[in-house]
C-alpha positions in Angstrom: -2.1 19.5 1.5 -1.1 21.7 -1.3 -2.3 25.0 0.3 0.0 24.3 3.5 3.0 23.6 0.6 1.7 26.6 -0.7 2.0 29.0 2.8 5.8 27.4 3.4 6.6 28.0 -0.4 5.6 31.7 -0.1 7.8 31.9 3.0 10.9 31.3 1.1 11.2 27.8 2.2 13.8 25.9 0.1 11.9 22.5 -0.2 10.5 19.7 1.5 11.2 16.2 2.7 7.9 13.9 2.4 8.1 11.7 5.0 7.6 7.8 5.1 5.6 9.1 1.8 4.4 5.6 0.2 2.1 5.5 3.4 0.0 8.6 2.1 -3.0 6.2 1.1 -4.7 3.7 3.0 -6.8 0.6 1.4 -10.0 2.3 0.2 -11.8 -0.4 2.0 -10.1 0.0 5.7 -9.1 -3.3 5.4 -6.4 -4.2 8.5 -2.8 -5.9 7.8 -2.6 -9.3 8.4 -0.2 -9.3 11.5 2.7 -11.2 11.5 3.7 -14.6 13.8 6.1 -12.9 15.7 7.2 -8.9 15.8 10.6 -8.6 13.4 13.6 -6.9 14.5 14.7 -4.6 11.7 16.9 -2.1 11.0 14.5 0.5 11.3 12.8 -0.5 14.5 10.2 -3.2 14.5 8.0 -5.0 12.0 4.7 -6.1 13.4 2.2 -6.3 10.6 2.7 -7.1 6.9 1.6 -3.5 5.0 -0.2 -5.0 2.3 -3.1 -2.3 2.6 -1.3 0.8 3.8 2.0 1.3 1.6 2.9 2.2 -1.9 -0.9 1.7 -3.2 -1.4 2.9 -6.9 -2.7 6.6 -6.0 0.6 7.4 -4.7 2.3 8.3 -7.8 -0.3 10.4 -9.0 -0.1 13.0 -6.4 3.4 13.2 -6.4 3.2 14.3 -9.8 0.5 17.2 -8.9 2.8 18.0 -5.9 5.8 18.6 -8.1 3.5 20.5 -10.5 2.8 22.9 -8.2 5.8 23.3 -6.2 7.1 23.9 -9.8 4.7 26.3 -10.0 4.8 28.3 -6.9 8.8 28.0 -6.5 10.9 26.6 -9.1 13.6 26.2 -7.1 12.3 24.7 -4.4 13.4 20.6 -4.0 11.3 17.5 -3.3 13.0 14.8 -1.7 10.9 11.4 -0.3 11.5 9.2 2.2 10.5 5.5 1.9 11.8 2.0 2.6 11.4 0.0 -0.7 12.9 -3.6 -1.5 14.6 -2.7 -4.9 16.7 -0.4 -6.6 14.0 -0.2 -9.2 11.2 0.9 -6.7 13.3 3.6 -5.5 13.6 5.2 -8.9 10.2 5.0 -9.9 9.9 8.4 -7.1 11.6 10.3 -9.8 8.6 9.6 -12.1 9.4 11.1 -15.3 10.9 13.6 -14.0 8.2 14.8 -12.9 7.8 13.6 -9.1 10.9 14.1 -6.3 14.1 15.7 -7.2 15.4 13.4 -4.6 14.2 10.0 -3.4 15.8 9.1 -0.1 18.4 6.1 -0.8 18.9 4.2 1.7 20.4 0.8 0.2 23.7 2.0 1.7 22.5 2.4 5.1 20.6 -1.2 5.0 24.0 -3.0 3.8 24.0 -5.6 7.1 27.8 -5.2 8.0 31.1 -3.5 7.1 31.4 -5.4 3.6 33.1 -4.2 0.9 31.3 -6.3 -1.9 27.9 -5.5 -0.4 28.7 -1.8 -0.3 30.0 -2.2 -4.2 26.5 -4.1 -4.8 24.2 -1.4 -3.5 26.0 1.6 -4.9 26.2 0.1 -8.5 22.2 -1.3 -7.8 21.1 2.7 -7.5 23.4 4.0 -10.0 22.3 2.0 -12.6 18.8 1.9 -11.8 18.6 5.9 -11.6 19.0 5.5 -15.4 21.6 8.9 -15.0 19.7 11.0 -12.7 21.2 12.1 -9.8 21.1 9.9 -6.6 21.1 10.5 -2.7 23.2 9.0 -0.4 22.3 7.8 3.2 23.9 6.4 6.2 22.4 7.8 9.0 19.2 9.0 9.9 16.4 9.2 13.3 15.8 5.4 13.1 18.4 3.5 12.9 21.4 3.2 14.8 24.4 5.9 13.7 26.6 4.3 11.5 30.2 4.9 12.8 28.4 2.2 15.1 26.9 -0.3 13.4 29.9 -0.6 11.1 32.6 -0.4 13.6 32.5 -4.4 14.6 35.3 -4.5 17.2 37.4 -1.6 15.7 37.5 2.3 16.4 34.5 3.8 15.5 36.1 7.0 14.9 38.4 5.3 12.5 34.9 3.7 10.8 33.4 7.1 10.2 36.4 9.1 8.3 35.8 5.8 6.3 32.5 6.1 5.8 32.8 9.9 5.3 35.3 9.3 2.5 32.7 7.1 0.8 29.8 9.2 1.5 31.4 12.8 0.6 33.0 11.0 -3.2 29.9 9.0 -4.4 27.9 10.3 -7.2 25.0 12.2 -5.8 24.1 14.2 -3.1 24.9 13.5 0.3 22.8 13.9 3.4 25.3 14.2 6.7 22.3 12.8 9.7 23.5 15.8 12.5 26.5 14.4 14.7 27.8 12.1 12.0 30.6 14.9 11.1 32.2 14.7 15.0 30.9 10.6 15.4 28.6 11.3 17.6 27.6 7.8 19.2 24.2 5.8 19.4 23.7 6.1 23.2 20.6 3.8 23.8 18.4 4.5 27.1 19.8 2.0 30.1 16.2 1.4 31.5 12.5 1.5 30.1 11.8 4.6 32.2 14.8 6.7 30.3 12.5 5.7 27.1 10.5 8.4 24.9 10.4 6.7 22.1 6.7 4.7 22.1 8.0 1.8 20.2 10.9 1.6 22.7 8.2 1.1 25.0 6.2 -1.4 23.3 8.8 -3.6 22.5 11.4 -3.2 25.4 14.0 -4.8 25.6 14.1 -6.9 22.7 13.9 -2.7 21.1 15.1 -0.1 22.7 13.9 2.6 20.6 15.6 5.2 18.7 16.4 7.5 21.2 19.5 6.6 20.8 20.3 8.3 18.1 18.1 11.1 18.4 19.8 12.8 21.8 20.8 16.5 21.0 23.8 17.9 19.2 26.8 18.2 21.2 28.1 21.9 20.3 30.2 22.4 23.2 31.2 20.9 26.5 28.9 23.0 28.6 25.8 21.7 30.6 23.0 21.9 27.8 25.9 21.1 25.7 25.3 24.2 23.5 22.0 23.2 22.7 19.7 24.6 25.0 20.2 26.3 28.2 16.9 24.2 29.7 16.1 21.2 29.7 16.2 18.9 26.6 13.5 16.6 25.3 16.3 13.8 26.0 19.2 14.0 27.8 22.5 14.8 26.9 24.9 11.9 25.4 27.4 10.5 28.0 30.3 11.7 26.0 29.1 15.6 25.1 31.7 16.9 27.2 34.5 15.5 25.5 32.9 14.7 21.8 31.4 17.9 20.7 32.1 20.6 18.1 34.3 23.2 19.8 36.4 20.3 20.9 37.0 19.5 17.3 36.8 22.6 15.6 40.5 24.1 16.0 41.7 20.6 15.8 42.3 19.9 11.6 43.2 16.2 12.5 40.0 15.8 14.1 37.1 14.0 12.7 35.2 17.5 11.7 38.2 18.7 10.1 38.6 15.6 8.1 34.5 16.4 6.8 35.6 19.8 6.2 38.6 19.0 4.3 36.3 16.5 2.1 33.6 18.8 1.7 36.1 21.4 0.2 37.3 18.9 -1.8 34.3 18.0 -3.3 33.1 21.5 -4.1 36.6 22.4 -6.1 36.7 19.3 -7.9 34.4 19.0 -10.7 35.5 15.1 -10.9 33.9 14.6 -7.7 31.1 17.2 -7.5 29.1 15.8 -10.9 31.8 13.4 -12.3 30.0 10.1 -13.5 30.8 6.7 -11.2 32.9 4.0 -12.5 32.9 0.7 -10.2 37.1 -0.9 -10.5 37.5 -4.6 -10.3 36.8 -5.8 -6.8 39.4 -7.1 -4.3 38.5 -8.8 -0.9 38.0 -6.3 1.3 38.6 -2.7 -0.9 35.6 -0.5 -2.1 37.5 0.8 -5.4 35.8 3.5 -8.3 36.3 5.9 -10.0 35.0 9.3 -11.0 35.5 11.3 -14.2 34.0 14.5 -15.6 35.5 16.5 -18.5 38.6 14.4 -18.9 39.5 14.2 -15.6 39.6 11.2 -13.4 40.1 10.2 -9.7 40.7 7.3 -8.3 38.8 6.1 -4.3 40.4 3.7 -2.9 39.0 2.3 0.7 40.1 -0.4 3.0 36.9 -2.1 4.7 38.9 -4.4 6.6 41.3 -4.2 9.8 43.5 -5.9 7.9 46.8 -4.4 5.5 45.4 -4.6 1.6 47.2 -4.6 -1.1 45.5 -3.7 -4.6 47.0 -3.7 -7.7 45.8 -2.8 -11.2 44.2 0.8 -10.9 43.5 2.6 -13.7 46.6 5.0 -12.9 49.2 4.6 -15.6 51.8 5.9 -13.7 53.8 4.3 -10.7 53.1 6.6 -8.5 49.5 9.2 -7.8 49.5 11.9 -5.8 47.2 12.5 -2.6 43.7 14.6 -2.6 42.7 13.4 0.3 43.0 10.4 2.6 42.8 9.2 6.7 46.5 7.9 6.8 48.7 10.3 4.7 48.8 13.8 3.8 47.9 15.8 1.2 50.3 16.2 -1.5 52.4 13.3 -0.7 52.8 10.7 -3.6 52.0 7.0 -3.8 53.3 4.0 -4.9 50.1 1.8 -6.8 51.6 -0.9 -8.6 50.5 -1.8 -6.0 48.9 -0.3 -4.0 49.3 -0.9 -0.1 46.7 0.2 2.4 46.5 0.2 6.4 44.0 -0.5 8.0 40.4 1.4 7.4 42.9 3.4 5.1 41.0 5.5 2.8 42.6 7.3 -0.2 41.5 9.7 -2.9 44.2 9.7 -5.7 44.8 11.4 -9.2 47.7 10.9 -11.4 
């Protein structure tokens, strides 16, 4: 394993991604997992077995530290970054190790919040942040396996409207965010219609309680042409019902659209020490509003987001002013001041503010 790190790392590769890593070892006596009564429906896909003998056994840990060692070795530079489902805050951050196993465990505590829920979104952020004991966190919504998330936290409202939301969160967090391809244009899950449109092999088993994750894996919609930009044969899976109208040259002149609103946070971000390294701070919680703060070298702004399809009013931010100007936000423009004492929001309204 470490020579074929070793040939990538000598190609100039920047790092790698270890995937569903706390599987690497399997019970040293081959012993099967007991199978549970009755396949679960998860986020993820299916549950059939419970992994007593083939996840997170006590080797693992041991050669993520010699992996690191010699990635350290070869390429200094390069990053480790694991993927795993865990149950706790606490076993996510024992990847890091001392500091001495992945630069960047995947966390995806934000992606496995059940529904749009402010309180539970507060909960899992804070969870991780504490937990990581100061290191630096990553921050998930989407990925192959699970549904896209514009979708699974739009309930009956616009999904479009759900991800510059959800953007707004995932681009101001502490930590560094991975954008799952599509999720900058809300590109939707598009599930197959029948078991013969199905690649996916645990779509298969398990239609049509599961339908796979095909869904979310057809291929990025770069233009409104008939590969869609992304190949000029024919793809693995087909094209997503909506790629001529939803796709990135439809969006990319457009700075309302939902790119230009990812563009406009990313630049944000990157000129804005606050929010590029800035430590979190979780405000008091008000039914329905995801509220925090971020602060780095004296300065401080303010995220203020509306889970709910509902006008919120919040009152009490640490602004001591009447009024805060606009970074950033999906209802008003840049630049424009604010009244938050308190502070009114619309609908899905979310606002970045500084004094």
């Amino acid at each position: 394993m470490l020579e074929v790190l070793g040939f990538w790392l000598d190609r100039g590769v920047d790092g790698f991604r270890l995937d569903a890593v706390n599987t690497l070892f399997e019970d040293a006596s081959l012993r099967d997992n007991p199978l549970l009564p009755e396949p679960l429906l998860t986020l993820t896909g299916v549950d059939s077995q419970q992994l007593l003998y083939t996840r997170g056994l006590p080797e693992l840990h041991d050669v993520l530290r010699r992996v690191r060692a010699f990635v350290e070795r070869r390429r200094p530079e390069a990053i480790l970054i694991s993927e795993a489902y865990v149950g706790s805050a606490e076993q996510l951050t024992a990847f890091y190790g001392a500091d001495d196993e992945m630069h960047l465990p995947f966390n995806f505590f934000l992606a496995q919040v059940a529904a749009r829920d402010a309180a539970a979104m507060k909960e899992a952020i804070e969870k991780v942040d504490g937990a990581s004991g100061g290191r630096w966190p990553s921050l998930v919504l989407s990925n192959h396996d699970i549904d896209r998330a514009c979708d699974r936290f739009a309930g009956n409202d616009d999904p479009d409207a759900v991800a510059r939301l959800l953007a707004t969160m995932l681009l101001t967090l502490r930590g560094t965010p991975f954008i799952y391809y599509g999720e900058e244009i809300a590109m939707r899950t598009d599930p197959p219609r029948s078991i013969d449109e199905v690649r996916d092999p645990v779509g298969r088993r398990f239609w049509p309680s599961y339908k796979g994750r095909d869904g979310v894996r057809r291929p990025m919609q770069w233009s409104s042409t008939p590969g869609a930009g992304f190949t000029r044969g024919t793809p693995w899976l087909p094209l997503s019902v909506d790629s001529g109208a939803r796709n990135v040259d439809a969006q990319h002149a457009d700075p309302a659209s939902i790119l230009g609103y990812y563009r406009s946070l990313l630049r944000l971000r990157r000129d804005n020490p606050a929010l590029a390294s800035g430590v979190y701070e979780g405000l008091d919680q008000r039914p329905g509003i995801l509220a925090y703060a971020r602060t780095n070298s004296g300065q401080r702004l303010v995220v203020v987001l509306n889970f709910t399809s509902e006008v919120r009013e919040m009152a009490g931010l640490p602004i001591d002013a009447s009024a805060a100007t606009v970074l950033l936000g999906t209802h008003r423009a840049a630049g424009d001041s604010v009244s938050v004492q308190p502070l009114r929001l619309r609908p899905l309204e979310s606002l970045i503010l500084q004094e």
